[in-house]
Every structure is written in C-alpha cells, then in structure tokens.
DRENDO-1510 file (C-alpha; in Angstrom, 1 decimal, always signed):
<recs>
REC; n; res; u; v; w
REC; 1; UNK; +8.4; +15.5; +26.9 .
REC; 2; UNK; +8.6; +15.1; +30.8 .
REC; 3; UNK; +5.8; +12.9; +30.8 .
REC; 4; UNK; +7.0; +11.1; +27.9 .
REC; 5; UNK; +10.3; +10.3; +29.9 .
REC; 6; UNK; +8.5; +9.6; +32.9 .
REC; 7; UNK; +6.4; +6.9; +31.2 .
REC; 8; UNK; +8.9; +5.3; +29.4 .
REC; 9; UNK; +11.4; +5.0; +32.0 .
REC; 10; UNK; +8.7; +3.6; +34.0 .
REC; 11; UNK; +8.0; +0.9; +31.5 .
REC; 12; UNK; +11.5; +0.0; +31.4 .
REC; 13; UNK; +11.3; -0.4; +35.3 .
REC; 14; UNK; +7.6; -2.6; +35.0 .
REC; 15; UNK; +9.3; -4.7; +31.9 .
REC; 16; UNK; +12.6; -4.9; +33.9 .
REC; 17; UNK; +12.6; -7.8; +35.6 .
REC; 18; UNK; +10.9; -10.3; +32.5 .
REC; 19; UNK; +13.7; -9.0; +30.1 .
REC; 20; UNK; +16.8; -9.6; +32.7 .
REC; 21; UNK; +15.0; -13.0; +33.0 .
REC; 22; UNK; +14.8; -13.6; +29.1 .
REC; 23; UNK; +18.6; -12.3; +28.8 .
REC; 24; UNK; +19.9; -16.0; +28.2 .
REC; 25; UNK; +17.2; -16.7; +25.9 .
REC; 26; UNK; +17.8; -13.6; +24.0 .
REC; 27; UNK; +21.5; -14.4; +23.4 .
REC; 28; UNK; +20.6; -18.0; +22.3 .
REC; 29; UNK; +18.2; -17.0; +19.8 .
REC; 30; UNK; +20.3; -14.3; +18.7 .
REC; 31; UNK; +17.0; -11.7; +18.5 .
REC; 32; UNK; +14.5; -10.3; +20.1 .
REC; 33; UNK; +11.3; -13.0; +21.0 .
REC; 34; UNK; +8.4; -11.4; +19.0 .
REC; 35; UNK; +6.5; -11.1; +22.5 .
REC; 36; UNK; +9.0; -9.1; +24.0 .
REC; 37; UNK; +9.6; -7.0; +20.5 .
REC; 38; UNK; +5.9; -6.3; +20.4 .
REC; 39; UNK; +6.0; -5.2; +24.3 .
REC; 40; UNK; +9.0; -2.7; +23.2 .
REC; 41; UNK; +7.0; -1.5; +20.3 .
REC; 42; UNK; +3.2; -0.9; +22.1 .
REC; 43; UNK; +5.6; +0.8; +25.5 .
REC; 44; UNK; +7.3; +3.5; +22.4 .
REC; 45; UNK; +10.7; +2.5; +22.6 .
REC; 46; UNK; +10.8; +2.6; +18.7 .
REC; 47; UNK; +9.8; +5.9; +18.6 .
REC; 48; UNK; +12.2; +7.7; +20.8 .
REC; 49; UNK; +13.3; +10.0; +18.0 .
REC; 50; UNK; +9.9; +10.2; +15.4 .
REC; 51; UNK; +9.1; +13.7; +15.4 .
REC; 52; UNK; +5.7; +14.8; +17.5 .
REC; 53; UNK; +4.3; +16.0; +14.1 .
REC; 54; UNK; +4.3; +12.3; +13.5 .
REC; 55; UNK; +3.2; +10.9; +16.0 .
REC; 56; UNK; +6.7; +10.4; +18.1 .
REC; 57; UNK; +7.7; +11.2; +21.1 .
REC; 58; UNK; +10.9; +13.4; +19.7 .
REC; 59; UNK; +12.6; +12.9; +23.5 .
REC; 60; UNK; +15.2; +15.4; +24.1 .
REC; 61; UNK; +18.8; +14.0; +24.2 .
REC; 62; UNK; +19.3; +13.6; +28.2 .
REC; 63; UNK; +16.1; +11.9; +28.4 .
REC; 64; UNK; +17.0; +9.7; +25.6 .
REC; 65; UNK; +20.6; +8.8; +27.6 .
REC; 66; UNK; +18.4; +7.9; +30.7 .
REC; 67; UNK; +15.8; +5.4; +29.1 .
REC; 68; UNK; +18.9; +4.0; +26.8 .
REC; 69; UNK; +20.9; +3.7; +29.7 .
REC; 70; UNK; +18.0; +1.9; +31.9 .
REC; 71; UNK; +17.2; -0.5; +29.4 .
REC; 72; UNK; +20.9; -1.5; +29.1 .
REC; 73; UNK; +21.0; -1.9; +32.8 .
REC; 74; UNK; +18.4; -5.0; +32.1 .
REC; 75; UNK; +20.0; -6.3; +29.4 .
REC; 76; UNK; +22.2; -4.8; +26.8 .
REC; 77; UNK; +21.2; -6.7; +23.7 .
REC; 78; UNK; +17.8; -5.2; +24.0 .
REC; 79; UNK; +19.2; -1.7; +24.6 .
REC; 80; UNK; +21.4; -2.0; +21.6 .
REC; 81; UNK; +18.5; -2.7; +19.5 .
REC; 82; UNK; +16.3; +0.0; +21.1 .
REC; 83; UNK; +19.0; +2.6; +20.6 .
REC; 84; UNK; +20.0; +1.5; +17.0 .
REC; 85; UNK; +16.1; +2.3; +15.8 .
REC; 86; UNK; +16.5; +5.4; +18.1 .
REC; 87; UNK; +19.9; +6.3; +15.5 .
REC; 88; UNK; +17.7; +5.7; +12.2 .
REC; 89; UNK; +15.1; +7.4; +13.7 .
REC; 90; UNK; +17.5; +10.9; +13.4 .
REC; 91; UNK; +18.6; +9.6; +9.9 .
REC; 92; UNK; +15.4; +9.4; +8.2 .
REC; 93; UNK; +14.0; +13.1; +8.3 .
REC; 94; UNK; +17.2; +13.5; +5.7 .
REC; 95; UNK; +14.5; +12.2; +3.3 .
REC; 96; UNK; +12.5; +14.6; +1.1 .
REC; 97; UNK; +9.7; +15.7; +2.9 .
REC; 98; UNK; +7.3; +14.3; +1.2 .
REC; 99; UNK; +8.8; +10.7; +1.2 .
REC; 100; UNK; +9.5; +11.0; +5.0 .
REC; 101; UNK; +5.4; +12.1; +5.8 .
REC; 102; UNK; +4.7; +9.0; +3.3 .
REC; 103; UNK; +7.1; +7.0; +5.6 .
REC; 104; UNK; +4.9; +7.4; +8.1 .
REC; 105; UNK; +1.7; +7.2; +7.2 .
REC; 106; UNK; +0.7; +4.5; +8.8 .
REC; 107; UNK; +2.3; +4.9; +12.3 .
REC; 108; UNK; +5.1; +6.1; +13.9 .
REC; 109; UNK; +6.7; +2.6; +14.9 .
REC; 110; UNK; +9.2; +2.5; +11.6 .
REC; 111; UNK; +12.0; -0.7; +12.2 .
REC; 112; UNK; +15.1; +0.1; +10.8 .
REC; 113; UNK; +18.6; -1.4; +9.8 .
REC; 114; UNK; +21.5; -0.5; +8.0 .
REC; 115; UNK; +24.8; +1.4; +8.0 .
REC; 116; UNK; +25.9; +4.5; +6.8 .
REC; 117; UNK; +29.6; +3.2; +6.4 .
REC; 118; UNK; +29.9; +3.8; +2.3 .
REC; 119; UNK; +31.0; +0.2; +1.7 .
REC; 120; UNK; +28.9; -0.5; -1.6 .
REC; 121; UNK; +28.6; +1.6; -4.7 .
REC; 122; UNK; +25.7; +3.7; -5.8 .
REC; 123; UNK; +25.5; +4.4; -9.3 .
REC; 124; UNK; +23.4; +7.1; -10.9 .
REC; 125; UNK; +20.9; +5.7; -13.4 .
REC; 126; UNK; +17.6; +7.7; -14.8 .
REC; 127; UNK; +15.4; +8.9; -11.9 .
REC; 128; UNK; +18.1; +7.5; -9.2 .
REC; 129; UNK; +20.6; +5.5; -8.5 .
REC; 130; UNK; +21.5; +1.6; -8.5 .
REC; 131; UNK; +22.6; +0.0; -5.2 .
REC; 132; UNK; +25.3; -3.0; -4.9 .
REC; 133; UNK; +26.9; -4.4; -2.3 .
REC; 134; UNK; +27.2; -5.8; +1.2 .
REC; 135; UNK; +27.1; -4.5; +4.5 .
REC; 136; UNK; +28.0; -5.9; +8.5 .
REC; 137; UNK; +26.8; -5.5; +11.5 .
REC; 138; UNK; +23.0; -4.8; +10.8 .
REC; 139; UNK; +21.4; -5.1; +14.4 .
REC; 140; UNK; +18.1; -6.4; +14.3 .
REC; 141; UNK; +18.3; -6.5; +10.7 .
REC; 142; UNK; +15.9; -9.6; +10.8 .
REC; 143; UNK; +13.0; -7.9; +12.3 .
REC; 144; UNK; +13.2; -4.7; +10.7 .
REC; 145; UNK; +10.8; -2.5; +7.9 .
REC; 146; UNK; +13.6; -1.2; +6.0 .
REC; 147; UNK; +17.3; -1.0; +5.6 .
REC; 148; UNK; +19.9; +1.6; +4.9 .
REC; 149; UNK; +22.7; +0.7; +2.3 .
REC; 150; UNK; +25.1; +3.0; +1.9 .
REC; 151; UNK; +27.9; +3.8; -0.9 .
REC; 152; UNK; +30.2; +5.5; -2.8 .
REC; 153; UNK; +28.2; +7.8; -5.2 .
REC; 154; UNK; +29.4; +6.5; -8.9 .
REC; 155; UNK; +28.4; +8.3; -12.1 .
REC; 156; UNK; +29.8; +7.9; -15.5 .
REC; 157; UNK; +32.2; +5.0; -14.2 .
REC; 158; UNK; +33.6; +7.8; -11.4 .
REC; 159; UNK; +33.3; +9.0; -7.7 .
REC; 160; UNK; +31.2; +11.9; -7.3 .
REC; 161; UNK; +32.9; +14.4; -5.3 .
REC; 162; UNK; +30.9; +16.0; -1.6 .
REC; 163; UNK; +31.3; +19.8; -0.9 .
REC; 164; UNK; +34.5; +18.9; +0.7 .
REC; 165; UNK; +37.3; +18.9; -2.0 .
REC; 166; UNK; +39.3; +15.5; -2.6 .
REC; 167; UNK; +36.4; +13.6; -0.6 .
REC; 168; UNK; +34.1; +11.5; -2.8 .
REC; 169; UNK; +30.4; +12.0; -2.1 .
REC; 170; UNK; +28.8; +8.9; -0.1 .
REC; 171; UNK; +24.5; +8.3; -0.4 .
REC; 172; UNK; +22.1; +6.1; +2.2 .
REC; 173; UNK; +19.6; +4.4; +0.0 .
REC; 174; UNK; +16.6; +2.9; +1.7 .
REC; 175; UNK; +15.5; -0.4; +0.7 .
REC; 176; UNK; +12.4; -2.5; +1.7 .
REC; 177; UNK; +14.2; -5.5; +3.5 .
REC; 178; UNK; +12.5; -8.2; +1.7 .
REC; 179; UNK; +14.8; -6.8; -1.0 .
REC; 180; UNK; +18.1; -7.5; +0.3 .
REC; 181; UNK; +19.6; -11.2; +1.4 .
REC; 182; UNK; +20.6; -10.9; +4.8 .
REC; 183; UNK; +23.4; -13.6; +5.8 .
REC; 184; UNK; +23.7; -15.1; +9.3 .
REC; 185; UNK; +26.8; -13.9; +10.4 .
REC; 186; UNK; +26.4; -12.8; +14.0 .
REC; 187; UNK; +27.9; -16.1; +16.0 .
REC; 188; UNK; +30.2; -13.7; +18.8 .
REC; 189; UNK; +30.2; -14.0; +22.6 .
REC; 190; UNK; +28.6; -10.5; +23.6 .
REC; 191; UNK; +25.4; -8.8; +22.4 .
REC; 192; UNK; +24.6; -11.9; +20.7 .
REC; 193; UNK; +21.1; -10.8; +20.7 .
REC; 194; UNK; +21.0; -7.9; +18.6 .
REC; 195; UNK; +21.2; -10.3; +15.5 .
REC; 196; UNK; +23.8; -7.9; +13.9 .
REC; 197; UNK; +23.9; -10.1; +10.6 .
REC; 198; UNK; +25.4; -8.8; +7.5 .
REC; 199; UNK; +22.9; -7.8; +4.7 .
REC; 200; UNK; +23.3; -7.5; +0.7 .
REC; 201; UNK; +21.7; -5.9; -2.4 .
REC; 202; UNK; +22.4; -6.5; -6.0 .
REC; 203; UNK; +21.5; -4.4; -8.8 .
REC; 204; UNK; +18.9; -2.5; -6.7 .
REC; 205; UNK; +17.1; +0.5; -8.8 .
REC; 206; UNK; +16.4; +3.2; -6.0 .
REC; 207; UNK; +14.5; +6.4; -6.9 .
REC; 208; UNK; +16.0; +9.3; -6.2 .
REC; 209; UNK; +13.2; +10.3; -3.1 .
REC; 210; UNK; +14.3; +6.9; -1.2 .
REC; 211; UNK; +18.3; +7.8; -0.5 .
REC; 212; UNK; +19.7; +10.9; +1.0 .
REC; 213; UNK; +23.2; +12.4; +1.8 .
REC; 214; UNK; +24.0; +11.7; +5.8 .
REC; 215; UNK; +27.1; +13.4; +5.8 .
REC; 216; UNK; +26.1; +17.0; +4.3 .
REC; 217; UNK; +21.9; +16.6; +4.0 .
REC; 218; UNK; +19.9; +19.0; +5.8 .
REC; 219; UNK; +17.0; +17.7; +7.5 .
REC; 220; UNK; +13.4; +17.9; +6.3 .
REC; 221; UNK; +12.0; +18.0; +9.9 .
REC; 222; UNK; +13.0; +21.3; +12.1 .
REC; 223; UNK; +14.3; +20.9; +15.3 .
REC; 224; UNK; +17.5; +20.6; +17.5 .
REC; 225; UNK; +17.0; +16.6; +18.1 .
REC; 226; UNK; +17.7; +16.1; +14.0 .
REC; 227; UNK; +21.2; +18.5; +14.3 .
REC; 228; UNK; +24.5; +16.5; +15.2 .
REC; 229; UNK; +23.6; +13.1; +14.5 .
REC; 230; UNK; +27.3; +12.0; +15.4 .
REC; 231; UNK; +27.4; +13.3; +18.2 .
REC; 232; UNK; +24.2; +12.2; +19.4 .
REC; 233; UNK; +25.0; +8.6; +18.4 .
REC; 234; UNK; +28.2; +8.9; +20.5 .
REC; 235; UNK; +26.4; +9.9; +23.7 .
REC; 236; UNK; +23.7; +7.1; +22.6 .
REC; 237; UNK; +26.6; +4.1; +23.1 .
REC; 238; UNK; +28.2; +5.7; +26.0 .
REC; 239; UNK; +24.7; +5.2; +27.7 .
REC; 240; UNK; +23.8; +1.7; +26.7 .
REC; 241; UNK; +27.7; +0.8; +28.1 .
REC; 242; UNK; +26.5; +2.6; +31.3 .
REC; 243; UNK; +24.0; +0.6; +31.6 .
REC; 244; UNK; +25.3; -2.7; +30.8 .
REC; 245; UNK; +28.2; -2.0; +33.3 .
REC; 246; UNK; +25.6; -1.0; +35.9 .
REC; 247; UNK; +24.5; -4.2; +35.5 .
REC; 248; UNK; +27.8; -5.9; +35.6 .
REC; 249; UNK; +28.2; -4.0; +39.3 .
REC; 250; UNK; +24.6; -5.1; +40.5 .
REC; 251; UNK; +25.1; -9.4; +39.3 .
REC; 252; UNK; +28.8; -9.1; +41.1 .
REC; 253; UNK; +27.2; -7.1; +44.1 .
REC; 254; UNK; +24.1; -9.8; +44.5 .
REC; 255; UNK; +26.7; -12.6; +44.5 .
REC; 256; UNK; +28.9; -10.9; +47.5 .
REC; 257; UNK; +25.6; -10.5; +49.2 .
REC; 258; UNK; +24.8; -13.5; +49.0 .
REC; 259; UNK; +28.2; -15.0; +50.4 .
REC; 260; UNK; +30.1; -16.2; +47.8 .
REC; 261; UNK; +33.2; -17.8; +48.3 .
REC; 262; UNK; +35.9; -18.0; +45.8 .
REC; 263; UNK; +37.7; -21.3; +45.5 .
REC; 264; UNK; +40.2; -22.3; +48.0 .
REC; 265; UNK; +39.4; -19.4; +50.4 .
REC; 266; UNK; +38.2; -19.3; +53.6 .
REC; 267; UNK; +36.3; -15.9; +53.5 .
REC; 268; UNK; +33.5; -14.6; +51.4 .
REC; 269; UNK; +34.0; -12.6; +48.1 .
REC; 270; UNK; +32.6; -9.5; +50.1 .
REC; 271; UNK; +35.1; -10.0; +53.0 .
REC; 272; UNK; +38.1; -9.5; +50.5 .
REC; 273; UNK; +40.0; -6.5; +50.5 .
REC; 274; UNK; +41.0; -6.9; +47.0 .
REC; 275; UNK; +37.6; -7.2; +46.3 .
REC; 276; UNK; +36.3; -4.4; +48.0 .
REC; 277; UNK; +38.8; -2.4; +46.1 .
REC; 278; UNK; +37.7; -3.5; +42.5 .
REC; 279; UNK; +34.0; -3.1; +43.2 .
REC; 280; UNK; +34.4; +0.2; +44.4 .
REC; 281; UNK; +36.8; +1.1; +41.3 .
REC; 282; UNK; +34.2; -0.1; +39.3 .
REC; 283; UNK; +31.3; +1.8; +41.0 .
REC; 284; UNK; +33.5; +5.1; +41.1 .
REC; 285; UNK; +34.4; +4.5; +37.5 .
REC; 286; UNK; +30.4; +4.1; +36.2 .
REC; 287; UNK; +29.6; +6.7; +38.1 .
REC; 288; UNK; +32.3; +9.3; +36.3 .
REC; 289; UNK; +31.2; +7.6; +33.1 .
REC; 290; UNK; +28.0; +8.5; +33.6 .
REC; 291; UNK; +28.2; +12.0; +35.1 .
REC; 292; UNK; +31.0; +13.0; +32.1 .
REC; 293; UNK; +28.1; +11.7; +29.9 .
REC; 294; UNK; +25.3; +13.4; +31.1 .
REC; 295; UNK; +27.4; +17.1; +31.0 .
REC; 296; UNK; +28.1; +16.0; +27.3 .
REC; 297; UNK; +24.6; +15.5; +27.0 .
REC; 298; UNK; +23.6; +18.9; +28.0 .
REC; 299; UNK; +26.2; +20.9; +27.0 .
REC; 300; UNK; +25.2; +19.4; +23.4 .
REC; 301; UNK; +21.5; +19.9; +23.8 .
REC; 302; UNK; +22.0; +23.9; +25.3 .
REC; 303; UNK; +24.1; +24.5; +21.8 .
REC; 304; UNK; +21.7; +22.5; +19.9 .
REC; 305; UNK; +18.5; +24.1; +21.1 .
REC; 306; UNK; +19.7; +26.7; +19.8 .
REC; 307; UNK; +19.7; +28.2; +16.1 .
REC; 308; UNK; +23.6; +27.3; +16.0 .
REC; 309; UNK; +24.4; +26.1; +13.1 .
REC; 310; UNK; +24.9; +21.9; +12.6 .
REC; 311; UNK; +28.7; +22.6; +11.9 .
REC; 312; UNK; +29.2; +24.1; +15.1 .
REC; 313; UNK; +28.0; +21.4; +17.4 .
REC; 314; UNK; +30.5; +18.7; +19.2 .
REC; 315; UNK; +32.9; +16.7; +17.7 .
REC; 316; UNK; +31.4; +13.8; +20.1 .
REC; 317; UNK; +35.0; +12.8; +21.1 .
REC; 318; UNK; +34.7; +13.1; +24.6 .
REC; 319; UNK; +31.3; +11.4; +24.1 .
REC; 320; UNK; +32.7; +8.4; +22.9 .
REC; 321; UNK; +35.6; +8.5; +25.6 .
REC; 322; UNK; +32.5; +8.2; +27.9 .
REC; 323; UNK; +31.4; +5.0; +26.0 .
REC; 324; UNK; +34.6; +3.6; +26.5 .
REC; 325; UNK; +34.7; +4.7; +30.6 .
REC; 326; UNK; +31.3; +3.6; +30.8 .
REC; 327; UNK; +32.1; +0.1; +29.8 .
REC; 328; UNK; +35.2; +0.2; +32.1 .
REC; 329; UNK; +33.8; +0.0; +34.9 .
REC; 330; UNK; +33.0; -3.7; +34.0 .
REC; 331; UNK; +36.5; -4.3; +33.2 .
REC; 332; UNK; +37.5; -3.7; +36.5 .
REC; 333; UNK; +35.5; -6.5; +37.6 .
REC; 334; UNK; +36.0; -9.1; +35.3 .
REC; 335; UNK; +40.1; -8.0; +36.0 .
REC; 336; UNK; +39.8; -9.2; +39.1 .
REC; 337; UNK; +37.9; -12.2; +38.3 .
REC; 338; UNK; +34.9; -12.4; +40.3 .
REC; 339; UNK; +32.6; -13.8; +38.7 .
REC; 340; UNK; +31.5; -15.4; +35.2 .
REC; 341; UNK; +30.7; -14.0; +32.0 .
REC; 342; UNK; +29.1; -10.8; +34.1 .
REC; 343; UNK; +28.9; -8.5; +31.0 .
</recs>
C-alpha cells in the first residue's frame, strides 16, 4: 500500500499544476472535462477504496486523508468528486457477494452517485423492492456508472422497522443511471464543479441483490477499510477542507509576495500587521486542523485494524469538528478581506 500512496500522491503532484489551471473552467462547466476525468481514472483515483481482490488499491485510511487532501489543495471541486467515489467505494461491498464480484467484473474503476439519506420510499414487491423518489446533491451524478437511491423500507402500506426499536428500517438501491432523470440543479457559488445535481426514479423494480442496508449491513468484503463508514467519511471531508484552505493560504500568500497593495494604502498587503496576523491565524489554524485530523485518522485505523467490532469504532464527531477547523483557516482570510473569492 506504501507504493500505492507514493504513486498516487505523486500523480496528484505531476497533474497539479493543469488542474489548478483548469479550476475556472471546471466551475463554469459545472463538471469534470472528460480529459481530465479520464487522467483521474487511468492515475487510480477512482479506486482508492476497491478492494485488492479486485483489482483496487484498498489504501489505508491516513493515506487516503493525504492524497484527498493533496488533491483539494489543487482544486476542491475535483477532490470532492475524487473523495465522493472514494465514499461509494466503502458502500458497495454491503452488496451480496456475488453481485459485488459481478460489479466488478470488468474493472475496478466503478463511478458512483447517490445518497444514503432515506428520502424516497422503497416498497417490497416479489423478488425486491420498488424505488420512488428524488434525491439532492448527487456529485458527479452526470458522469457516473450507477447511483444509490435510498429510502424508507415500505411493506404492506408500512415502515419496516431496523434492529433498533421505534426506528424504521432505511435500504440503498443501486440503479443504472440511465434509469433515473437527473435535474440540473447545482447553480451555487462554491464547488460548482462537482455537478451535485438532484436525481429521480419512479416506479423502479430493483431485485433484491442490487440494494443493501447501510446502516446495519455487514460487509461482503473482510477488512478494516469496509468497518466505520461514518467515521471514515468524516475524516474524508475534513481532508478535502484541508486542502482547499491550504490553497486558500498559498493564492493569499503568492499575492503578498508579489506586492500587492490594498486600495488607498501606502504599504503592501505583506507589510500589514493586521495582515501578518490573519495569515498566520490561518496557517496555525490548518495546521491544527490537519494534525487533529491525522490523530483521528490513526487512532481510527489502530482500532479498526483490529478484530473490534464495527460498533465500537468512533462516533467521527471530532472528525467532523476537524472538517469544520480545517475549512477555518480560510475564514480567517477572507475575514480580513484580502483577496477575492480565494476559496
């Protein structure tokens, strides 16, 4: 897995420079160009969590962090994207087995979409279940394989109920996305590019192999990477924010550098005291964010390599409190107002 890290971290620094450059094209177009989607794909970004078995690179949690957190440091829309296949990637060995080594039959680079927030209803039929409904914030929904629709369980006009008592019983159906209608609602200010449209189905028939329960499923693949998925997707934000407020620090830093004056003033930027101040708030409070993120990461993976069992793991709250320091650090900045539309 070392060498996996080590090769994937150094394409992220080779493909660096061409996807900072092709940020303002990727927010315009609201998706990944197909060029720079294929480059992804052939470097093994989409297979960060694939099982080895199946031809994935099954990276270990830290090393995940780093390459998500690298990535977001070039641009964040491409990082979002990256670590959203990355999540899905934990979510579909809660397939039968069989289904999941059909899956990926053909390759390990599987594109997926979806949510597992039970917003739509799926209703038991003969041999599986029927999917309606209509789901947001679908990143990269419009190049994907497959998406994941998740409901309510219904049967016999009813919520199912889960193990836990009083709490109905929610199901992720996986549906070929030339199934669904995807609408084009993604027109917002940040992270335009991930193309987080919404996405519909309507009297879908799913058979029973295709869904799975990603609340209280056990996995069909062994392993620690496919325990905690919560917590894991916590840790998986907190590094892409990282990154994208590591990048905030470096634009603000090149424009001091390069003597910028604000308006009215007759000193540079870099002169200011004020200014000196914020940037180094914002630097110390990246660096805490990442630090706090990284011990999560490993006091996760040292309980998680173990045979503990999932219930046991994190809760991921002081992961996502990392997500939120992490993205902090460009708040200081933009506070302070130097500069424009920086993150």
């Amino acid at each position: 897995m070392g060498n996996n890290t080590g090769a994937l971290l150094a394409a992220v620094r080779d493909l660096s420079p061409a996807i900072t450059a092709r940020s303002t094209e990727i927010e315009s177009k609201r998706e990944l160009p197909k060029d720079l989607l294929a480059e992804l794909i052939s470097a093994g970004f989409f297979r960060l969590s694939v099982p080895r078995s199946h031809d994935g690179l099954e990276l270990n949690l830290p090393a995940t962090l780093g390459v998500l957190e690298a990535l977001g440091r070039a641009d964040g829309s491409t990082a979002w994207l990256v670590m959203v296949n990355c999540q899905f990637g934990l979510l579909l060995p809660f397939l039968p087995q069989k289904r999941f080594d059909a899956l990926y039959v053909d390759g390990p680079d599987i594109l997926a979409a979806g949510s597992i927030t039970p917003r739509g209803e799926i209703k038991v039929i003969n041999g599986g279940y029927e999917v309606n409904g209509r789901w947001p914030f679908a990143s990269g929904c419009k190049h994907c394989q497959w998406l994941i629709a998740s409901g309510l369980v219904m049967e016999n006009g009813a919520p199912r109920f889960s193990p836990v008592p009083g709490v109905p019983q929610s199901r992720s159906a996986l549906v070929p996305v030339e199934r669904a209608t995807i609408f084009d609602t993604w027109s917002v200010s940040g992270l335009r590019g991930t193309g987080s449209h919404d996405f519909a189905v309507q009297a879908l028939q799913v058979p029973e192999k295709d869904t799975f329960d990603p609340l209280f499923g056990q996995p069909s693949v062994p392993g620690p990477l496919y325990k905690g998925f919560l917590t894991q997707t916590s840790l998986h934000m907190a590094a892409v924010a990282v990154g994208i407020a590591q990048h905030a620090i470096d634009d603000i830093t090149a424009l001091a550098v390069g003597q910028k004056r604000r308006s009215f003033t007759r000193i540079s930027m870099a002169e200011t005291p004020l200014f000196q101040y914020r940037l180094g708030h914002a630097e110390t409070t990246v660096r805490a964010a990442r630090a706090a993120m990284k011990a999560e990461a490993e006091a996760f993976w040292s309980i998680g390599d173990s045979a503990a069992p999932i219930g046991t793991l994190p809760d991921g709250g002081h992961c996502r409190m990392g997500s939120r320091n992490g993205g902090g650090g460009g708040d200081c900045l933009l506070h302070g107002r130097w500069g424009n539309s920086i993150v």
